[in-house]
ROLO-340935 format. One record per residue (C-alpha): x, z, y; residue number from 1; residue in three letters. Coordinates in steps of 0.05 Angstrom, whole numbers, plus 32768, in hexadecimal, padded with zeros to 4 digits. Layout:
N
(pt (X,Z,Y),NUM,"ala")
...
END
This chain:
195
(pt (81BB,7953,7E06),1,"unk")
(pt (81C2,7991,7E38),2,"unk")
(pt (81F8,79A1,7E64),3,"unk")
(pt (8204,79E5,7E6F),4,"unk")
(pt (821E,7A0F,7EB6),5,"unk")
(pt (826A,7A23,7EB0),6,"unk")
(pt (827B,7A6E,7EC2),7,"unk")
(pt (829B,7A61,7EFF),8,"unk")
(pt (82BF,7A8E,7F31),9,"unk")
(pt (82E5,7A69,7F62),10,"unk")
(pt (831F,7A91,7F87),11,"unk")
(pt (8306,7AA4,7FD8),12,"unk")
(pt (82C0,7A97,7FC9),13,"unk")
(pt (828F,7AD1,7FEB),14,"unk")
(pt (824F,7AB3,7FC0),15,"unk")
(pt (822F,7A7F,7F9C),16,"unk")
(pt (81E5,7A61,7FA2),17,"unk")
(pt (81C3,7A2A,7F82),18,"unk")
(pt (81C5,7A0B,7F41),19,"unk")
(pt (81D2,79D4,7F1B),20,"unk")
(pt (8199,79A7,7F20),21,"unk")
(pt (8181,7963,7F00),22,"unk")
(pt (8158,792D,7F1C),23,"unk")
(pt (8153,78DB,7F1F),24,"unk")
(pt (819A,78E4,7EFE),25,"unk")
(pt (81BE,7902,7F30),26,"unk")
(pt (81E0,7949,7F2D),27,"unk")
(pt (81D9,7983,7F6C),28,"unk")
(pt (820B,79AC,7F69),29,"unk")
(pt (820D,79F4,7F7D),30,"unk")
(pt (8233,7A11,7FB9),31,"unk")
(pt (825B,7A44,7FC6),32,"unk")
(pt (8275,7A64,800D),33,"unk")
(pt (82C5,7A56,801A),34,"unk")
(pt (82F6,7A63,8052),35,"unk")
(pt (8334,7A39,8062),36,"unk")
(pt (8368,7A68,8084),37,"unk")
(pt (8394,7A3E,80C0),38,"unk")
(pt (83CE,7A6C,80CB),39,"unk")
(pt (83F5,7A77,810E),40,"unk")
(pt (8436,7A51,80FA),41,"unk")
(pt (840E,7A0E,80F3),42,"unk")
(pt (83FB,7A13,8141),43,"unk")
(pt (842C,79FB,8178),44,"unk")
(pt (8426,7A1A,81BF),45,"unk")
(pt (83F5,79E1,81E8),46,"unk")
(pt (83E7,7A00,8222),47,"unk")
(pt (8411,7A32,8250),48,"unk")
(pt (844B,7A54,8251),49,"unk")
(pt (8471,7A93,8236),50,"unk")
(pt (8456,7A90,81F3),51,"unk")
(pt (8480,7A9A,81B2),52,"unk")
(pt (846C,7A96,815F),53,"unk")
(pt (8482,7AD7,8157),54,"unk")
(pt (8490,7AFD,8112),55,"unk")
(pt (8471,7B3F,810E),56,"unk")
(pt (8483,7B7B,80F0),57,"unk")
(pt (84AB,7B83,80B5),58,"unk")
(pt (84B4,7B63,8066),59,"unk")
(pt (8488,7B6D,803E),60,"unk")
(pt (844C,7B7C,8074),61,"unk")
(pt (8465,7B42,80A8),62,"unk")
(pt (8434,7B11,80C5),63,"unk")
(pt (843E,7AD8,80F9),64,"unk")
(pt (841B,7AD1,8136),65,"unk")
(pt (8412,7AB4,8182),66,"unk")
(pt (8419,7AE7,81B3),67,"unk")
(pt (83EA,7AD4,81EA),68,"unk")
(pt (840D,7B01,8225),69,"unk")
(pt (83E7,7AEF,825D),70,"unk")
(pt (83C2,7B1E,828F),71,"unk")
(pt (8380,7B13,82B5),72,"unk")
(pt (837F,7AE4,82E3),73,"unk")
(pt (83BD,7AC6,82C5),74,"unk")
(pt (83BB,7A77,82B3),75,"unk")
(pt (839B,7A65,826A),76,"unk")
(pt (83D2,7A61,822E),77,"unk")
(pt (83BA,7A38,81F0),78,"unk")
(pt (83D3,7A2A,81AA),79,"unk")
(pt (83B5,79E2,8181),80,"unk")
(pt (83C0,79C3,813C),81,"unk")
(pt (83A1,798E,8116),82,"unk")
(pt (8379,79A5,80DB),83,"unk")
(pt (834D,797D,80A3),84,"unk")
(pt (8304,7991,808F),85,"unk")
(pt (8308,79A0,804B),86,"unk")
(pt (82F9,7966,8017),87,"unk")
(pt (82C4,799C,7FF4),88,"unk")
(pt (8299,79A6,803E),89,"unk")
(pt (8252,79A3,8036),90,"unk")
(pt (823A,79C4,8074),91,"unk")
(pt (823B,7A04,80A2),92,"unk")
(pt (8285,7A0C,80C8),93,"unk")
(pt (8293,7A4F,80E8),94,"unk")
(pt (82CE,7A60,810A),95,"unk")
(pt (82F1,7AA3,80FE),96,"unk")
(pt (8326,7AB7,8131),97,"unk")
(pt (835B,7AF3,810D),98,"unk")
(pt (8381,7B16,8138),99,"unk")
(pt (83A2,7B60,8158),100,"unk")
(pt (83AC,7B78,8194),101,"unk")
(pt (83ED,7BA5,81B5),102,"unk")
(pt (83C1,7BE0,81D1),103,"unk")
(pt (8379,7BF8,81CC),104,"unk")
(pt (8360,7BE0,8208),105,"unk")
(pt (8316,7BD8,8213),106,"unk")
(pt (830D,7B9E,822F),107,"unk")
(pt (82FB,7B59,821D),108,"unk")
(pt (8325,7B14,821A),109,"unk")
(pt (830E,7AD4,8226),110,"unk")
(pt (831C,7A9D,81F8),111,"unk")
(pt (8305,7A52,81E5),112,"unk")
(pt (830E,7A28,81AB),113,"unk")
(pt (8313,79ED,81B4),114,"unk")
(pt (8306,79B1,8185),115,"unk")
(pt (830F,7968,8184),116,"unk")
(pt (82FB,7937,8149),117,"unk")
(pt (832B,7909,8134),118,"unk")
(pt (8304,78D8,8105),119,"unk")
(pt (832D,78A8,80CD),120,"unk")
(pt (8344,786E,80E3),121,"unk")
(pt (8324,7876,812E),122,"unk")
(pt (8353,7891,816B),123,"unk")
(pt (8353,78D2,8182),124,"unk")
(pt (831C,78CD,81BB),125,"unk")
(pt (82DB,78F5,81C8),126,"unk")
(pt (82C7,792D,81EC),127,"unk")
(pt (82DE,796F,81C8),128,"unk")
(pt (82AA,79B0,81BF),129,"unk")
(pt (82C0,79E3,81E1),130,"unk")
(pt (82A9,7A2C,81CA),131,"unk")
(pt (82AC,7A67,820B),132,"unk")
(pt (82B4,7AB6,81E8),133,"unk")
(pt (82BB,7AEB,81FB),134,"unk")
(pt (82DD,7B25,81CC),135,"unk")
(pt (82E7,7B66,81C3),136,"unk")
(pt (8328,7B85,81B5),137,"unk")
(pt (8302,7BB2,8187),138,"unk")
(pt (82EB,7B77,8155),139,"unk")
(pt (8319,7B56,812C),140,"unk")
(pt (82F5,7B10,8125),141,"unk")
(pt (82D3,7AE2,8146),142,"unk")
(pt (8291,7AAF,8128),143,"unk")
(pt (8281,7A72,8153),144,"unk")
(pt (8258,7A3B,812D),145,"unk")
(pt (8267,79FD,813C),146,"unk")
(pt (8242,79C9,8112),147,"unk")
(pt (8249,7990,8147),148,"unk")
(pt (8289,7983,8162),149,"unk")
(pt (82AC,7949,818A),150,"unk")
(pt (827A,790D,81A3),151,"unk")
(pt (8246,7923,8180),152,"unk")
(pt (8265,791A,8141),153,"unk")
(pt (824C,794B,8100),154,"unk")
(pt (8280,7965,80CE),155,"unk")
(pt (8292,7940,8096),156,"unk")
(pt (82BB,7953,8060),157,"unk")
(pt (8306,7939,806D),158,"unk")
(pt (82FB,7924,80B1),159,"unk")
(pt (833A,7942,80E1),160,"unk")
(pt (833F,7973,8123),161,"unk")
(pt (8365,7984,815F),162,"unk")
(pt (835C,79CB,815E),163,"unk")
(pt (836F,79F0,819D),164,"unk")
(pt (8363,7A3C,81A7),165,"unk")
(pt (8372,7A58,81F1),166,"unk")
(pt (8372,7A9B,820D),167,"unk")
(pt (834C,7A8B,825B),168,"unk")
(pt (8368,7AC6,8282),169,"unk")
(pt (8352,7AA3,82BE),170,"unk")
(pt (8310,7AB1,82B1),171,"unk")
(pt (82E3,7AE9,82CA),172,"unk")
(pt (82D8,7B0B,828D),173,"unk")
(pt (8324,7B12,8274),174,"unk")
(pt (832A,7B5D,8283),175,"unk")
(pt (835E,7B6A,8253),176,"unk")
(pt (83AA,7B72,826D),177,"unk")
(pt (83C6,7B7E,821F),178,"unk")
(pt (83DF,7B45,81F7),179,"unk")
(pt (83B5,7B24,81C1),180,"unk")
(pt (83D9,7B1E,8183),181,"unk")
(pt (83B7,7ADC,815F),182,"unk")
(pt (83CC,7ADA,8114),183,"unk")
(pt (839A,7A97,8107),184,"unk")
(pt (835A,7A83,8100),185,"unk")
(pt (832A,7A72,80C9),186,"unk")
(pt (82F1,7A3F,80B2),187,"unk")
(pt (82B8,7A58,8093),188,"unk")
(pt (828C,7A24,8071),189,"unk")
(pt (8259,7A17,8035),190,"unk")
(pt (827D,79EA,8003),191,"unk")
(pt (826C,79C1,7FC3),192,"unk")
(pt (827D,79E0,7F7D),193,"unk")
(pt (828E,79B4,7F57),194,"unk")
(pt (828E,79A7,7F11),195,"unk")
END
């Protein structure tokens, strides 16, 4: 009896390594690289003021996204939402922040993500990880890995989050008076492919 690999292209996926291997009876499967998009209308505003989900632009080519307005020196504004790893998570986790800016200012923001485990059937306790960037208006992501997060807890596939992104324009190197237009974020991660 032989078992053969399926031709598989999975929608989103950037590449696939491995193989299907054998052993002892039990099967390894192959993985492939996915990203699970979190877009701005699933955040609520969590920290701050003066901050509005705001439709831009016009049908067909409108997005949504959180306007972070504030100026240097200005207090920190902040937008969270609960989010699941995905059921497929093997390992990795990168972070991915997408968004614009109003003007083409050179200088840099300051922002932190911010995230808290929330384990089944535990409560909602820990300390959370908090990651310290610094951008330029110039880029249009952000990568921050984060394999360890909460009280020194790993991932594990369909454990939950608190997820809380904040622009700190109290801090030294938030240089940038324009508004930071944040359209979501994004979770980079190896996954399983499975059969």
């Amino acid at each position: 009896m032989s078992i053969s690999q399926p031709h598989m292209q999975p929608e989103g996926a950037e590449s696939i390594t491995g193989a299907w291997t054998f052993a002892n009876g039990s099967i390894t499967f192959p993985t492939v690289t996915r990203r699970e998009f979190i877009e701005a209308r699933r955040f609520i505003q969590s920290n701050g003021t003066g901050m509005t989900l705001t439709t831009k632009g016009t049908y067909p080519e409108n997005f949504v996204e959180w306007p972070f307005i504030t100026a240097p020196g200005a207090a920190p504004q902040a937008i969270g939402a609960s989010w699941q790893i995905p059921q497929d998570f093997v390992s990795g986790g990168t972070w991915y922040v997408v968004y614009a800016q109003s003007a083409t200012d050179v200088n840099t923001w300051r922002a932190e993500l911010n995230l808290l485990a929330i384990i089944d059937g535990e409560s909602n306790v820990g300390a959370s990880t908090v990651i310290s960037i610094s951008i330029t208006p110039d880029g249009v992501i952000v990568n921050t890995q984060i394999d360890q997060v909460g009280s020194g807890g790993t991932l594990v596939a369909g454990d939950w989050f608190r997820i809380n992104f904040e622009r700190d324009s109290a801090h030294g190197d938030d240089t940038n008076p324009d508004t930071i237009e944040v359209i979501g974020l994004y979770f980079e991660y190896t996954a399983r492919l499975s059969l």
